[in-house]
C-alpha beads as a LAMMPS data file, in Angstrom:
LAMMPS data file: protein, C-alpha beads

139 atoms
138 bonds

1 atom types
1 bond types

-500.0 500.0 xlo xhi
-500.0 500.0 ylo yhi
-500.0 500.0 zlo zhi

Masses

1 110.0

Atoms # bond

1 1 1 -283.372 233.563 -371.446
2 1 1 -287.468 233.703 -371.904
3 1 1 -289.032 231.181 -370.248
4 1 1 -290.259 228.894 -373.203
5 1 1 -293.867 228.612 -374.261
6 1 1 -296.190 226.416 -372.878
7 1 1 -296.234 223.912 -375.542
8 1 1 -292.550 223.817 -376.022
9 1 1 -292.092 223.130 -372.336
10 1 1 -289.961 219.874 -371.939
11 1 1 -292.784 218.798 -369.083
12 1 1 -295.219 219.470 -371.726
13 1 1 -293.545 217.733 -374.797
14 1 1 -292.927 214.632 -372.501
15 1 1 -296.481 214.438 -371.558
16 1 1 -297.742 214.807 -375.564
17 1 1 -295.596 212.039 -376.612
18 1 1 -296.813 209.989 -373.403
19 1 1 -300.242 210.122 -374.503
20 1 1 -299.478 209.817 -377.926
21 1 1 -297.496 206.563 -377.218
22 1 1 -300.378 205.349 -375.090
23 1 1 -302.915 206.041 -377.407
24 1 1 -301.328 203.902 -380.157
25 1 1 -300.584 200.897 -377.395
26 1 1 -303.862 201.551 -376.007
27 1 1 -305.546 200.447 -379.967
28 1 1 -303.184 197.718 -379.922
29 1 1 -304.309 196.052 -376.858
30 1 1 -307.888 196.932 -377.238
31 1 1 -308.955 193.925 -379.783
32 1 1 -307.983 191.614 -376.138
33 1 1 -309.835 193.285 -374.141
34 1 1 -306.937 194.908 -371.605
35 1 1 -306.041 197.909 -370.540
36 1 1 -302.145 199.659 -370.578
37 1 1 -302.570 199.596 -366.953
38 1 1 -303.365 195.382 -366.842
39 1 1 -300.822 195.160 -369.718
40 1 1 -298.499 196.778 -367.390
41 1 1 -298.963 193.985 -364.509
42 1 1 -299.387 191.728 -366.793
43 1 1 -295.615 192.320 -368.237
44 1 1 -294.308 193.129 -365.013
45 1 1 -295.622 189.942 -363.275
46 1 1 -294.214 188.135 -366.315
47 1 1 -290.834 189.558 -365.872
48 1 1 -290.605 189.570 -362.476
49 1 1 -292.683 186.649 -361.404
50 1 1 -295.052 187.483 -357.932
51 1 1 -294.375 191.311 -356.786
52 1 1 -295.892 192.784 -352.805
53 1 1 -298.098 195.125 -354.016
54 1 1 -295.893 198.464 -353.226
55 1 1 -293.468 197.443 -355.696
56 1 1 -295.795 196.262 -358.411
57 1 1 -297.650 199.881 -358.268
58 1 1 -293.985 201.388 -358.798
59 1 1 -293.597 199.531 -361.540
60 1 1 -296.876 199.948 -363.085
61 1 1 -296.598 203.851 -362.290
62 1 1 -299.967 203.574 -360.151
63 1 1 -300.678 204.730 -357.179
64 1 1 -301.500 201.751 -354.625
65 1 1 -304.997 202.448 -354.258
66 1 1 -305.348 202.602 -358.314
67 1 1 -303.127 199.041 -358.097
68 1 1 -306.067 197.672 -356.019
69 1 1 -308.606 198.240 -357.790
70 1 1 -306.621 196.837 -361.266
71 1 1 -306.342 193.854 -359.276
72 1 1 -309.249 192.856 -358.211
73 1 1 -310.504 193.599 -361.695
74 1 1 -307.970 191.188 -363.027
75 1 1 -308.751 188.741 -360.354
76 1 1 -312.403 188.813 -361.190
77 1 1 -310.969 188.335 -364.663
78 1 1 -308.774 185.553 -363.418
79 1 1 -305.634 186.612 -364.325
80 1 1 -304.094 187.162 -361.580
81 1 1 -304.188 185.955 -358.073
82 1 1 -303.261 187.099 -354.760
83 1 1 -300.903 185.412 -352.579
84 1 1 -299.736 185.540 -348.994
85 1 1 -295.976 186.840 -348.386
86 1 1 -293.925 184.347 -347.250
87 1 1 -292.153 185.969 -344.865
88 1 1 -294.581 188.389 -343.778
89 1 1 -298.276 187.250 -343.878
90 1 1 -299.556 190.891 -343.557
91 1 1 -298.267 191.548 -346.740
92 1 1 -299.857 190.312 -350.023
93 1 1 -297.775 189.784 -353.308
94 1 1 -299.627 189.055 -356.974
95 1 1 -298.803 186.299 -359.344
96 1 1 -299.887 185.371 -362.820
97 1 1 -302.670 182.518 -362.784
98 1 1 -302.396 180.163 -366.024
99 1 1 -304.457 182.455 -367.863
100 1 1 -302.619 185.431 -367.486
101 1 1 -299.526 183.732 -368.672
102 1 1 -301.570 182.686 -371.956
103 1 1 -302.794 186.453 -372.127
104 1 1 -299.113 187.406 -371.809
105 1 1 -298.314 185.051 -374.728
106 1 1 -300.742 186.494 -376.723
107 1 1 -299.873 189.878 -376.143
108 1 1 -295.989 189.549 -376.614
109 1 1 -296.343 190.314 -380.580
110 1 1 -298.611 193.659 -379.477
111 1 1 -295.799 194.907 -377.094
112 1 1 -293.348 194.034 -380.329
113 1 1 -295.361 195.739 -382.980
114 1 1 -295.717 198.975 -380.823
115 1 1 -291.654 199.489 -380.105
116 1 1 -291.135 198.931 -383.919
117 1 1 -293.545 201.338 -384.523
118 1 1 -291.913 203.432 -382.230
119 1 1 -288.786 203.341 -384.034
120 1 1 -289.946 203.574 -386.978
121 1 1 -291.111 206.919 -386.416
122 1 1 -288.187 208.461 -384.137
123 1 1 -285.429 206.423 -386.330
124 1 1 -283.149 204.092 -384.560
125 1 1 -280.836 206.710 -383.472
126 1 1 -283.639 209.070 -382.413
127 1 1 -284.544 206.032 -380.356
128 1 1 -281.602 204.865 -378.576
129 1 1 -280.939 208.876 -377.833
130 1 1 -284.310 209.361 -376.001
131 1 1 -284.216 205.771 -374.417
132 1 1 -280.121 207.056 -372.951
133 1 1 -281.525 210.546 -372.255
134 1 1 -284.951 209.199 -370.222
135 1 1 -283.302 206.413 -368.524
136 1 1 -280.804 209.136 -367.485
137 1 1 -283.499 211.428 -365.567
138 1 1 -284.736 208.555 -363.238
139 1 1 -280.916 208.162 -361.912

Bonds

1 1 1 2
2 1 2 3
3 1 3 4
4 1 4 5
5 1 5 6
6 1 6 7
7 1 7 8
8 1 8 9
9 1 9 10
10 1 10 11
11 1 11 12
12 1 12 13
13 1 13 14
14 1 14 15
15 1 15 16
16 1 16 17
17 1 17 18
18 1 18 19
19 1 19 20
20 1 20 21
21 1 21 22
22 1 22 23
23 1 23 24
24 1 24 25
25 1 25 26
26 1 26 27
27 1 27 28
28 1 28 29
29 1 29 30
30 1 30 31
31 1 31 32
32 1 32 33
33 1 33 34
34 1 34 35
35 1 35 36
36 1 36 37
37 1 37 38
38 1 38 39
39 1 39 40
40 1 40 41
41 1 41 42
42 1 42 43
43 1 43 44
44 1 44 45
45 1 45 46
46 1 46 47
47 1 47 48
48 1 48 49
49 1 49 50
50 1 50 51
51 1 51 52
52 1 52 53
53 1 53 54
54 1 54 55
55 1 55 56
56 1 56 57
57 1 57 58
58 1 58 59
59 1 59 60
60 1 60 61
61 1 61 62
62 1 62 63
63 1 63 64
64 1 64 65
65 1 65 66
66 1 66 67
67 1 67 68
68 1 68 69
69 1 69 70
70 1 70 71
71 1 71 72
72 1 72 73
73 1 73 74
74 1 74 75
75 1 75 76
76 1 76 77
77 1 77 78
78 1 78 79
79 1 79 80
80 1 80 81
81 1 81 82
82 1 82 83
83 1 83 84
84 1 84 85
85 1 85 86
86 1 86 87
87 1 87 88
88 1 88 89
89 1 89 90
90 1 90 91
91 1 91 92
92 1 92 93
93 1 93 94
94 1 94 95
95 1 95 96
96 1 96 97
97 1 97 98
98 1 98 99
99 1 99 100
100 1 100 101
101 1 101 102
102 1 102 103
103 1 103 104
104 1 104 105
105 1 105 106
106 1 106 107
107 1 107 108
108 1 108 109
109 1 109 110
110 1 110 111
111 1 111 112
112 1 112 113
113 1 113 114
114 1 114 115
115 1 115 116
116 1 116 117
117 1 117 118
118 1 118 119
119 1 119 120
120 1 120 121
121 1 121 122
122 1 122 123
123 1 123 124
124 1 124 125
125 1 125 126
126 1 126 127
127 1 127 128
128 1 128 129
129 1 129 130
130 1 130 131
131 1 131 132
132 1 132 133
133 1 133 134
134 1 134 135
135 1 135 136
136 1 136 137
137 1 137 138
138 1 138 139
């Protein structure tokens, strides 16, 4: 079989509908003032509650440099803060001030509005099939 075009490569087609997805988020967020990355530790902090930095960068799909400078953006912004690990003080883990919990209040109907727009587009099916079918290439 021919190797397919560029454009219909699946590496390719991921990457469109990453940006594409992004881009619409990216609008969505913009009228607060954050960016998909902060939204990201923002969410995850949320979920989570304080995260070392190592595992906050994998789940913000940064690189741990890239996490540091996000977070001392967002602690000059004050929405985060860093912490001391309790059981190892080398380590650092970051936690949601007060106002990064009201940000994260604010921003819950954003993260809603963009998956319904999401499925509005793919259809529910579509959706559930490429949620299944991503999930399943991280495992």
């Amino acid at each position: 079989m021919a190797d397919p075009k560029f454009t219909e490569q699946l590496g390719y087609l991921i990457a469109r509908a990453n940006r594409l997805i992004e881009e619409d988020l990216s609008k969505r967020l913009q009228s607060n003032g954050i960016a998909i990355e902060q939204y990201r530790v923002l969410k995850s902090l949320e979920e989570e509650g304080p995260l070392p930095m190592g595992r906050l960068a994998e789940r913000v799909l940064v690189e741990p440099a890239t996490l540091t400078k996000i977070i001392d953006r967002m602690v000059r912004d004050n929405l985060v803060f860093r912490v001391p690990d309790e059981k190892d003080r080398r380590k650092v883990r970051v936690a949601l001030s007060a106002s990064g919990v009201a940000i994260c209040r604010q921003l819950e109907g954003i993260g809603d509005d963009h998956e319904k727009h999401i499925a509005e587009t793919l259809g529910e099916g579509e959706l559930k099939d490429v949620r299944r079918i991503l999930f399943g290439l991280g495992t």
